[in-house]
Each structure stands twice: as structure tokens, then as C-alpha cells.
C-alpha positions as CSV (number, residue, x, y, z in Angstrom):
1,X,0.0,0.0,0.0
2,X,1.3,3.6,-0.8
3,X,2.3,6.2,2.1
4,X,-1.0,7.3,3.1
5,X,-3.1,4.9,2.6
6,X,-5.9,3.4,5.5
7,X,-6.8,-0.1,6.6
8,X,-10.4,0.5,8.0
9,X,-11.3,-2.3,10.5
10,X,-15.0,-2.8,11.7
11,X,-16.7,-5.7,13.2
12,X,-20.6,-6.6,13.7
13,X,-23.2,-8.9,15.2
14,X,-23.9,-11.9,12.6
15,X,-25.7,-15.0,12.8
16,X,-24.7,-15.4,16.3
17,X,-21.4,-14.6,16.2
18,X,-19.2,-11.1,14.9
19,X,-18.0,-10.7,11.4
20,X,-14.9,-9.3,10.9
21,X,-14.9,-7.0,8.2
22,X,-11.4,-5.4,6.9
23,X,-10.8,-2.7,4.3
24,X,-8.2,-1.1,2.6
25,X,-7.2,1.7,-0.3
26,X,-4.4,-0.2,-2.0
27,X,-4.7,-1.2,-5.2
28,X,-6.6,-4.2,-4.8
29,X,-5.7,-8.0,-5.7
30,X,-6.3,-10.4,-8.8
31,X,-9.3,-12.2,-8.7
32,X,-7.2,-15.6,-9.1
33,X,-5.6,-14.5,-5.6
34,X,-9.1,-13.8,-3.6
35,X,-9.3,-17.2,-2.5
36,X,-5.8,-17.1,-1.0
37,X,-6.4,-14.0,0.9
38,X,-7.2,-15.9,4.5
39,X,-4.5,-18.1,4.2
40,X,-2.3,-17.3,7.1
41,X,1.5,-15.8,5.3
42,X,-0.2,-15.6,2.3
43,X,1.4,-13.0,0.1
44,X,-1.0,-12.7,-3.0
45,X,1.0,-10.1,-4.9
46,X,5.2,-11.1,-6.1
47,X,7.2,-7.3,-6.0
48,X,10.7,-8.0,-6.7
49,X,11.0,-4.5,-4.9
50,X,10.1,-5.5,-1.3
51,X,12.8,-5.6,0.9
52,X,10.5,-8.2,3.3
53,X,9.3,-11.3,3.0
54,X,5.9,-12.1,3.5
């Protein structure tokens, strides 16, 4: 995510239990990765730039 950018974390009352809910402005993820995104160190994006490993 750029400098600047937000994570927006909310949770409510569901079906007798609380749903998470997590947001963010980055630039999104490929719908081939969406499944993957729960996956504990799951890194859905490859930047050859990051100095971290995921």
C-alpha cells in the first residue's frame, strides 16, 4: 500500500457470532488471488522490490 493509505477495520453482530470486516485503499488483488487472501502468510502479490518477505 502507498504512504497514506488506510486499513479500515470494523466488526458486527452476525448470525450469532461477529463478522470481521477489513478494508483497505491499495490497489486491490487479482481475482485468481481472492481465495488465497485468508491463508495465514499468504502474500497474494510477487514485487521484486520489497525488501520483506511475506
Amino acid at each position: 500500500m502507498p504512504d497514506g493509505g488506510e486499513v479500515i477495520i470494523s466488526t458486527e453482530a452476525a448470525l450469532g457470532g461477529v463478522t470481521t470486516i477489513v478494508a483497505d485503499t491499495g490497489t486491490g488483488a487479482a481475482p485468481q488471488a481472492l481465495s488465497h487472501l485468508t491463508e495465514p502468510f499468504k502474500r497474494v502479490e510477487s514485487n521484486p522490490y520489497r525488501t520483506q518477505t511475506g
